[in-house]
N, C-alpha and C positions, 0 to 999 in steps of 0.2 A: 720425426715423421709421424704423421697420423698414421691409426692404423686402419682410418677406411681406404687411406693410399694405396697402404699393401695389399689392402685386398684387390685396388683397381690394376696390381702388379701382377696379380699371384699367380699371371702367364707365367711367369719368369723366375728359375729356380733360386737366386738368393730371397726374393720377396716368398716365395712359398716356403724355406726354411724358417723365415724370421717370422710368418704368420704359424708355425707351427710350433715354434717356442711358445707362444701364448698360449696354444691349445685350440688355434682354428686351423677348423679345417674344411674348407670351401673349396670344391673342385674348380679349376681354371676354367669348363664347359657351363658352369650355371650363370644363364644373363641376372644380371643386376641392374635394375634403373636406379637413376641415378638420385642420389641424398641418401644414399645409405648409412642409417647412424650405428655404431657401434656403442653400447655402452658399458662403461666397466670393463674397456679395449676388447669386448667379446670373447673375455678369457672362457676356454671351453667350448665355442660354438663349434658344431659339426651339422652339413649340408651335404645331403648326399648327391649325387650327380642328376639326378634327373630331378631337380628342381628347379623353379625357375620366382626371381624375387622383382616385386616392381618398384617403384618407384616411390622415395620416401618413405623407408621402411626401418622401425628403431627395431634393433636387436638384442637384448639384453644378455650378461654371461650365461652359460651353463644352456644353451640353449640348444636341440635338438631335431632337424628336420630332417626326416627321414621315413622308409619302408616298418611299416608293420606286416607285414607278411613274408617275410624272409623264409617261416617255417614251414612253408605251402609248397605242396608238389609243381614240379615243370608242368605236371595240364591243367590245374588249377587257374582260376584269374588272376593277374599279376598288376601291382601296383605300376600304370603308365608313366604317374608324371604328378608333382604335387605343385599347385598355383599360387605363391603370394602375393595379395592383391597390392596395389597403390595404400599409402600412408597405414597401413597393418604396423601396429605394436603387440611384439611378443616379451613378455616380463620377466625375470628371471630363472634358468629351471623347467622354463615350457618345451612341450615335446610335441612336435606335430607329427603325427604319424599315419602316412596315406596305404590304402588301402586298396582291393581293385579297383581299377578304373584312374579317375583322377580324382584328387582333392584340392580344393580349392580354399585358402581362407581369403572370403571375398575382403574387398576394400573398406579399408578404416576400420577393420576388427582389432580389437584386444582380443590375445588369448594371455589369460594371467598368470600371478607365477605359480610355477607348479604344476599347471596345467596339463594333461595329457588329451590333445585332443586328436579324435581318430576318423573324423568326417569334414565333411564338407557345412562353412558357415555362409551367413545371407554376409549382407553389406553393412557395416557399421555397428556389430551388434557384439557383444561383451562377454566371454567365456571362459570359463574355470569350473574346474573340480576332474576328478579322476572313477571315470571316465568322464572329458572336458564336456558340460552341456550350455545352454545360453542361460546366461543371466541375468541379459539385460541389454539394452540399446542404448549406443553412443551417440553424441549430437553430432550430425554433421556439420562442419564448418558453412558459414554463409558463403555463399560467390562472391568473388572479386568483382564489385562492377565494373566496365568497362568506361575509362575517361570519354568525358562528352565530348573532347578533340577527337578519340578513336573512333567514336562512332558514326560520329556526322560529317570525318575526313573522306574527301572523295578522288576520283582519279587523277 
């Protein structure tokens, strides 16, 4: 069985044992859109609950998305909620770590390996080093054109 199966299981307590043998650990409450890759089975990933991941998103091992502010007093601003956008690749090792408010890595970002980043990225743009800053912009892919049967099809 694949292991982005289990993850689409890990409602369900044998799937959430057998995802914790590897070392994930993805709470059953975080939505995931769908083409979720795992690579390297995600040995080590850890997601905290209030995250949420979109759609076509590769996951590398050892990977960590979670609060940086854990050390902050109850009146203090508290970490919301952290956004991974559509097709986002995270690379080995990288730690997303949100902060108050929300954090966002927008869509089609790389964060690299190793990476610790602790803010919010644009769309499509390349990030590494500790603390994670941009280093650079990713090509977006061209659009699918739409077949000239789709578009000139009528009622």
């Amino acid at each position: 069985m694949k292991i982005e199966r289990l993850v689409e299981l890990r409602r369900f307590p044998p799937a959430r044992q057998l995802l914790l043998v590897y070392g994930i650990d993805i709470p059953a409450s975080v939505p995931i859109g769908a083409g979720l890759r795992l690579q390297h089975r995600g040995a080590g990933t850890v997601v905290h609950e209030l995250v949420s991941i979109g759609e076509r998103v590769t996951i590398y091992h050892q990977v960590t998305i979670g609060r940086a502010d854990g050390h902050l007093r109850m009146h203090e601003p508290r970490m919301e909620r952290i956004e991974i956008g559509d097709d986002v690749v995270l690379f080995p090792g990288a730690k997303v770590l949100g902060g108050p408010g929300v954090t966002r890595v927008g869509d089609g970002t790389i964060v690299a390996a190793n990476a610790v980043l602790t803010r919010s990225t644009g769309e499509w743009e390349i990030w590494g080093g500790i603390p994670a800053r941009k280093i650079g912009d990713r090509p977006r892919p061209e659009p699918v054109p739409v077949a000239a049967s789709q578009a000139t099809a009528g009622p």
